[in-house]
Rosetta silent file (secondary structure, phi, psi, omega in degrees, C-alpha in Angstrom):
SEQUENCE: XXXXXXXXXXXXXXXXXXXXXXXXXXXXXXXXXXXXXXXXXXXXXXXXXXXXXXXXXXXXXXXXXXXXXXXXXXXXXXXXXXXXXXXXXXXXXXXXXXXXXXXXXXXXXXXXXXXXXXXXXXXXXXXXXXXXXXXXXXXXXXXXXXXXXXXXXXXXXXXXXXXXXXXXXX
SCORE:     score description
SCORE:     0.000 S_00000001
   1 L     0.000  129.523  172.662  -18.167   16.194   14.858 S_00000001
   2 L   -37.093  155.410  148.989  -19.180   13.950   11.814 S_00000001
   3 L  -106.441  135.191  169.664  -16.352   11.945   10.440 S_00000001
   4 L   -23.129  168.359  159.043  -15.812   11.355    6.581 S_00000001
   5 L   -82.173  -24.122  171.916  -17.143    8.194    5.888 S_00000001
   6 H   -60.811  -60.957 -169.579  -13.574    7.263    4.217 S_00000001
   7 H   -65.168  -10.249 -178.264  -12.274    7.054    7.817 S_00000001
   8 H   -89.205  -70.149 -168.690  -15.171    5.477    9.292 S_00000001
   9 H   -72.967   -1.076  171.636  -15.074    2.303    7.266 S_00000001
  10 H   -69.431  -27.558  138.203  -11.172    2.229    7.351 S_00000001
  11 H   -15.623  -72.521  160.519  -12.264    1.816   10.923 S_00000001
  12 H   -74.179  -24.816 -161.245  -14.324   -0.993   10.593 S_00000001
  13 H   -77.537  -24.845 -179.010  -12.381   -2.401    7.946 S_00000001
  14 H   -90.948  -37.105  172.823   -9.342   -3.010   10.374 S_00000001
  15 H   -51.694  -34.259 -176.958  -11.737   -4.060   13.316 S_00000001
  16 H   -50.761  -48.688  175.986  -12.599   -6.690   10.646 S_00000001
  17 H   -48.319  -20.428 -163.592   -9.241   -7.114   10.376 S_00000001
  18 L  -140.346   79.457  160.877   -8.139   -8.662   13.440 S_00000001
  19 L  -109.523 -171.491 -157.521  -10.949  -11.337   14.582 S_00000001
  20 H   -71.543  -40.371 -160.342   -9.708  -14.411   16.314 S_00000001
  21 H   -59.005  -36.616  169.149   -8.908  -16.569   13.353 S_00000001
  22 H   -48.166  -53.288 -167.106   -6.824  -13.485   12.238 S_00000001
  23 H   -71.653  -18.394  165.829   -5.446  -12.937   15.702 S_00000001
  24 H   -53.256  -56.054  177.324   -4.541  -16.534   15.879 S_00000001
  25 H   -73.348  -52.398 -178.754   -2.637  -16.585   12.505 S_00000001
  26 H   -40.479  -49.899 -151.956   -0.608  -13.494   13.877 S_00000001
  27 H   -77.050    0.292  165.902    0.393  -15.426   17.050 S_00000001
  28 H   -82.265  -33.421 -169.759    1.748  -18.487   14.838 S_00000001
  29 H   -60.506  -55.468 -161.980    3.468  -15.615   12.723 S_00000001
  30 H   -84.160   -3.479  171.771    5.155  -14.402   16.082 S_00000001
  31 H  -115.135    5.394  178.838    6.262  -17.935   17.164 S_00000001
  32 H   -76.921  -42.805 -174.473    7.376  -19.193   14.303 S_00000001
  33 H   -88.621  -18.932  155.062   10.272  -16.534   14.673 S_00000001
  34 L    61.031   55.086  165.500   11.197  -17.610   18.182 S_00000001
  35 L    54.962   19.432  162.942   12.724  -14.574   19.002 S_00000001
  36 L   -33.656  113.479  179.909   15.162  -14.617   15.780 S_00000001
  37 L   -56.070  135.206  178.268   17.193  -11.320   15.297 S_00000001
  38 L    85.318   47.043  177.817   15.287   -8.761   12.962 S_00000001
  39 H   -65.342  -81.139 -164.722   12.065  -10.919   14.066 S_00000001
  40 H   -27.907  -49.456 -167.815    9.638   -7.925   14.304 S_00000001
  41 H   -85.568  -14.834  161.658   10.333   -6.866   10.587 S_00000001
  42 H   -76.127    5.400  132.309   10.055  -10.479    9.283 S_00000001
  43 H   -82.299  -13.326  161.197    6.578  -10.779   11.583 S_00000001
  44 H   -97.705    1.341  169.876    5.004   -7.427   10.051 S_00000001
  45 H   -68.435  -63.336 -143.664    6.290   -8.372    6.618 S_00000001
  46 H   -77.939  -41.331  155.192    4.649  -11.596    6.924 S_00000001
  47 H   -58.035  -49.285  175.545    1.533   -9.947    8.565 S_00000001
  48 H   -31.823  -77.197 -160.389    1.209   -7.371    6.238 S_00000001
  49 H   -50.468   -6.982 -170.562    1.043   -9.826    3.759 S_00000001
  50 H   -79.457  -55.516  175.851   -1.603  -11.636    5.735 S_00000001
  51 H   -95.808   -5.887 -156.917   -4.226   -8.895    6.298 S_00000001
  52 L    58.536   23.714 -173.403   -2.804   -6.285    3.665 S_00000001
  53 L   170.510  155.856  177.989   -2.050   -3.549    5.770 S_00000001
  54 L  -112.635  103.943 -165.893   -1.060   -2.781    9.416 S_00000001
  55 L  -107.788  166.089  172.785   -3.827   -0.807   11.196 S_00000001
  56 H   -39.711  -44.952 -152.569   -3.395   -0.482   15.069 S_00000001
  57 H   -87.666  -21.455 -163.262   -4.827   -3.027   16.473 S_00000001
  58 H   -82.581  -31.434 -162.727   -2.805   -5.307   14.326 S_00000001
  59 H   -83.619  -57.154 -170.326   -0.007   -3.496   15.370 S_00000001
  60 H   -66.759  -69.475 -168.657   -1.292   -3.911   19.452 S_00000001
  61 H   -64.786  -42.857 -177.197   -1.732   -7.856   18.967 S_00000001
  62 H  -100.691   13.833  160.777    1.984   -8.153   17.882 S_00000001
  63 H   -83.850  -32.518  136.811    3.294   -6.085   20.234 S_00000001
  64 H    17.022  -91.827 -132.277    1.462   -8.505   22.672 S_00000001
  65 H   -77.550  -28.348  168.314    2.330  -11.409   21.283 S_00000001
  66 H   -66.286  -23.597 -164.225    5.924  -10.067   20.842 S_00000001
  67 L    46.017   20.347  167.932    6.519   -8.306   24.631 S_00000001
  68 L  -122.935 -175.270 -149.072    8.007   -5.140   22.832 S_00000001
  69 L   -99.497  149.423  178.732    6.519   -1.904   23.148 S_00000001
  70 H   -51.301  -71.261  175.513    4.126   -0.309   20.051 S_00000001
  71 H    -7.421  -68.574  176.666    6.344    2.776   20.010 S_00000001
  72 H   -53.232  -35.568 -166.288    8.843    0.122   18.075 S_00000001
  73 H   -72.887  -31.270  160.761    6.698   -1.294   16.060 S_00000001
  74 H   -45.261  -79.479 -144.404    5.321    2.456   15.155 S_00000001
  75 H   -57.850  -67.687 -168.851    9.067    3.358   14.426 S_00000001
  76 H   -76.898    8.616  150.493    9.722    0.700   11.751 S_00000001
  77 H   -60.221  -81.711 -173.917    6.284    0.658    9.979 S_00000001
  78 H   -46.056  -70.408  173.798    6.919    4.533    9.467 S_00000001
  79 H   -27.994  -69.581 -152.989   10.697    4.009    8.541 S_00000001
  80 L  -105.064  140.411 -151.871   10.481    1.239    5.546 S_00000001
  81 L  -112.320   12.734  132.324    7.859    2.786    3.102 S_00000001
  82 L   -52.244  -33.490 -132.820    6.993   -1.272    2.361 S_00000001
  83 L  -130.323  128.509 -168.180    4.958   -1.002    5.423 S_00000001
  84 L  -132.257  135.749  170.280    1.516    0.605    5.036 S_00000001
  85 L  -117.528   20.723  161.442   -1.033    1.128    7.879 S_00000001
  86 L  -131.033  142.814  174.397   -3.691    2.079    5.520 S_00000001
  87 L   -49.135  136.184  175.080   -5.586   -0.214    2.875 S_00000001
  88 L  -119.198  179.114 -154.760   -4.189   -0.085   -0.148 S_00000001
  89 L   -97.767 -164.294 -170.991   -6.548   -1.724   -3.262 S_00000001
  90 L   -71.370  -27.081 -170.143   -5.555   -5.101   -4.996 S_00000001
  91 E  -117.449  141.371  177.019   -3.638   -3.411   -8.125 S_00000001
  92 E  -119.060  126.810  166.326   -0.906   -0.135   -6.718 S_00000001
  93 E   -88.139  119.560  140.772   -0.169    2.177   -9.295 S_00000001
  94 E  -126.339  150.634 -154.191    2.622    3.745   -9.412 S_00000001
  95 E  -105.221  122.737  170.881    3.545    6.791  -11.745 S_00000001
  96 L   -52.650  177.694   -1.501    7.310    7.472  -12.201 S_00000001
  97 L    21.290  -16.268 -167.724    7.967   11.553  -11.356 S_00000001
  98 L   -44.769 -172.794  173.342   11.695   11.017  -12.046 S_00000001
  99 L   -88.037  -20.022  177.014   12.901   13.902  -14.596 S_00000001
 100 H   -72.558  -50.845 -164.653   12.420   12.207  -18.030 S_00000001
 101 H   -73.083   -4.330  170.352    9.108   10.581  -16.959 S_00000001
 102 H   -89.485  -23.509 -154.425    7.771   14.416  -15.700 S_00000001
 103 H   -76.006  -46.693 -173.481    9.160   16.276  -18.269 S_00000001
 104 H   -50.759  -45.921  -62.530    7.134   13.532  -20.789 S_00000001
 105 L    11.669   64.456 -176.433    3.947   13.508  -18.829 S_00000001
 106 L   -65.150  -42.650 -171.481    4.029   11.956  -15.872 S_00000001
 107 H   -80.999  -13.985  157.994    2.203   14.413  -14.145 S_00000001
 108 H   -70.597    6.654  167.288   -0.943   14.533  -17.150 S_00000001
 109 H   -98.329  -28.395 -165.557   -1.077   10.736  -16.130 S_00000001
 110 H   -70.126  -72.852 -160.881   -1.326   11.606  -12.071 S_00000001
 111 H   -39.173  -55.340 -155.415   -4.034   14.142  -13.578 S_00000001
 112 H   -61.788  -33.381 -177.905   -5.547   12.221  -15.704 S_00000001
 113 H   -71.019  -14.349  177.439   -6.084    9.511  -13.058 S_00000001
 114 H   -88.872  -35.601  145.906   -7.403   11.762  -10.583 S_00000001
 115 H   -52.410  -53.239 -170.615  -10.018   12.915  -12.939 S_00000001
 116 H   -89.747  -62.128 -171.914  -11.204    9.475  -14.008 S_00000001
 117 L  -116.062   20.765  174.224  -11.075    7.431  -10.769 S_00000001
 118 L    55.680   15.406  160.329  -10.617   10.312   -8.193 S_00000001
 119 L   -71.242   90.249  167.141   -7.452    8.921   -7.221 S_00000001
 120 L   -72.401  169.160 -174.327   -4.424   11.537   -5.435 S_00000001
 121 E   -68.308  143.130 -179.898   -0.951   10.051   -4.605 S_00000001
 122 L    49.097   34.594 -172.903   -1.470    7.588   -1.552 S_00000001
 123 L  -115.966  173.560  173.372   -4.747    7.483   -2.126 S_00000001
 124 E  -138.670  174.281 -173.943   -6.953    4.391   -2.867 S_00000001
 125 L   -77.658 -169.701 -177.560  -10.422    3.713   -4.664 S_00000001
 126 L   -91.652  -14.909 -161.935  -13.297    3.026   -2.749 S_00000001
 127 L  -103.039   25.844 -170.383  -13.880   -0.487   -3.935 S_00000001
 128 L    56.180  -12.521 -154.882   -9.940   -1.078   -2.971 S_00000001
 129 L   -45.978  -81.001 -167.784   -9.615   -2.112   -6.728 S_00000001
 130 E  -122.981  154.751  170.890   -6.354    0.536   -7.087 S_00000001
 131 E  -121.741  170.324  173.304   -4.127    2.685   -5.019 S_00000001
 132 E  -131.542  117.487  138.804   -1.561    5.592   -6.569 S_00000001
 133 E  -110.029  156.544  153.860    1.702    6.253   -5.364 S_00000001
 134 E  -106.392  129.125  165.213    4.463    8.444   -6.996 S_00000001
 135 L   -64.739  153.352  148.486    7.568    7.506   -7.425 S_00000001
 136 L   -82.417  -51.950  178.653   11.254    9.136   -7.886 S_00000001
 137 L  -158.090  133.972 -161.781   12.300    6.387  -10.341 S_00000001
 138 L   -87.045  -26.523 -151.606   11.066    3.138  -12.037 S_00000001
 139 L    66.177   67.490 -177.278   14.199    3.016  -13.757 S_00000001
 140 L  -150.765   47.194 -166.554   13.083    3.325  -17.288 S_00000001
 141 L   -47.680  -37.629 -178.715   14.123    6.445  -18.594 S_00000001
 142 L   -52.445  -63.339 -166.788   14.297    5.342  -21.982 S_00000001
 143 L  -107.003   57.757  178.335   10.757    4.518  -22.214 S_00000001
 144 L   -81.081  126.040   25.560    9.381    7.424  -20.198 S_00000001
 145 L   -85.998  175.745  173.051    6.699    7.978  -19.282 S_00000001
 146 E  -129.659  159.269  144.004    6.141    5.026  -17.042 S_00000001
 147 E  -139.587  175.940  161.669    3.878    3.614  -14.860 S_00000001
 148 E  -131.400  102.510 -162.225    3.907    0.570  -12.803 S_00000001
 149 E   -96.087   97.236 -172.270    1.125   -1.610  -12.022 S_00000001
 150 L    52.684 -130.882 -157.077    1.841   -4.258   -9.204 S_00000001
 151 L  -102.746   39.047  171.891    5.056   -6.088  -11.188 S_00000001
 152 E  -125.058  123.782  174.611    3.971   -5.080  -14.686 S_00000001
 153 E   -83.281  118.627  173.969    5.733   -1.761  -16.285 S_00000001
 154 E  -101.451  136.624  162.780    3.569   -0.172  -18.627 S_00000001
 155 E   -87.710  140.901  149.993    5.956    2.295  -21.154 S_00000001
 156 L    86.188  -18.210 -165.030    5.762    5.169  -22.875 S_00000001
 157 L   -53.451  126.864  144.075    1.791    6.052  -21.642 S_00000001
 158 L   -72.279  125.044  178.128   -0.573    8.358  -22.927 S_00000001
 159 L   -62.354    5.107  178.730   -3.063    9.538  -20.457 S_00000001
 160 L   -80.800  -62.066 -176.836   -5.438    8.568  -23.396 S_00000001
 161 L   -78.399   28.788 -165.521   -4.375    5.038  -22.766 S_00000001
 162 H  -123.207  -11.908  157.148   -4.916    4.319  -19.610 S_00000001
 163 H   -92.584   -6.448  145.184   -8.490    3.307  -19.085 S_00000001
 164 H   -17.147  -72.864 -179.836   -7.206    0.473  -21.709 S_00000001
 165 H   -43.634  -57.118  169.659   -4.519    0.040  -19.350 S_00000001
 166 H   -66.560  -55.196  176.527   -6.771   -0.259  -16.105 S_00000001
 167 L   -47.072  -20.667  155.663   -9.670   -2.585  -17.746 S_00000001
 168 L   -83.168   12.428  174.897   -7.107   -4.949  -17.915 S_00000001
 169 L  -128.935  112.664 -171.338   -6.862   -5.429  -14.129 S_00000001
 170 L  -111.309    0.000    0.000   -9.912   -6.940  -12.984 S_00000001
């Protein structure tokens, strides 16, 4: 059976992920912590941040380099919803849902964005540019709707405004 092609190059994109120089940088990442309590989530923090995401194999090299078994490593990637095992793009969107920012139009921004770049919640573009999550709260009722883009809060948005909003992250 065919596969999508989105799953095919997240495929190669994580073999990509983990060549030697990569695999290399991991195993200074894992000795650097010298077996330091809470090591593992300060080594996939620190990985994350290396390769942007934790796909298996990534996962497989620090349980290696680590001696503890992938099952754990599984458990707290899936627990703390910092920890992503799929690419996400350089700027993450995320659209408040809370109740002031839905009742305003949060969800005509989710729309609007899904129309214009084909983006659903936890989804990303193809050229990694942006991903969208949703949110419970930005904590900015007052100037609801919201969105947040990386560490910049945009207020108040109109789904009108927002390829404005986007052209400014290049």
């Amino acid at each position: 059976m065919n596969q999508p092609a989105e799953t095919i190059s997240t495929k190669s994109e994580a073999n990509k992920a983990i060549d030697s120089k990569t695999r290399q940088q991991i195993k200074k990442i894992v000795q650097a912590t010298n077996g330091q309590a809470g090591a593992p989530i300060r080594v996939l923090q620190q990985v994350q941040g290396l390769v942007g995401y934790l796909p298996h194999e990534v996962l497989q090299t620090i349980s290696t380099e680590m001696r503890i078994p992938l099952s754990e490593l599984y458990g707290i990637t899936s627990f703390y919803s910092f920890f992503t095992m799929v690419p996400k793009g350089r700027f993450v969107i995320q659209v408040c849902l809370g109740t002031s920012c839905y009742v305003k139009g949060g969800q005509r921004i989710i729309d609007t964005l899904n129309k214009d770049l084909g983006l659903e919640s936890g989804g990303t573009t193809e050229d990694r540019r942006f991903s969208l999550e949703t949110v419970r709260c930005i904590g900015c009722c007052g100037l609801s709707p919201v969105l947040a883009i990386n560490e910049d809060i945009h207020r108040r948005v109109k789904p009108s405004q927002l390829k404005d909003i986007l052209s400014s992250y290049q």
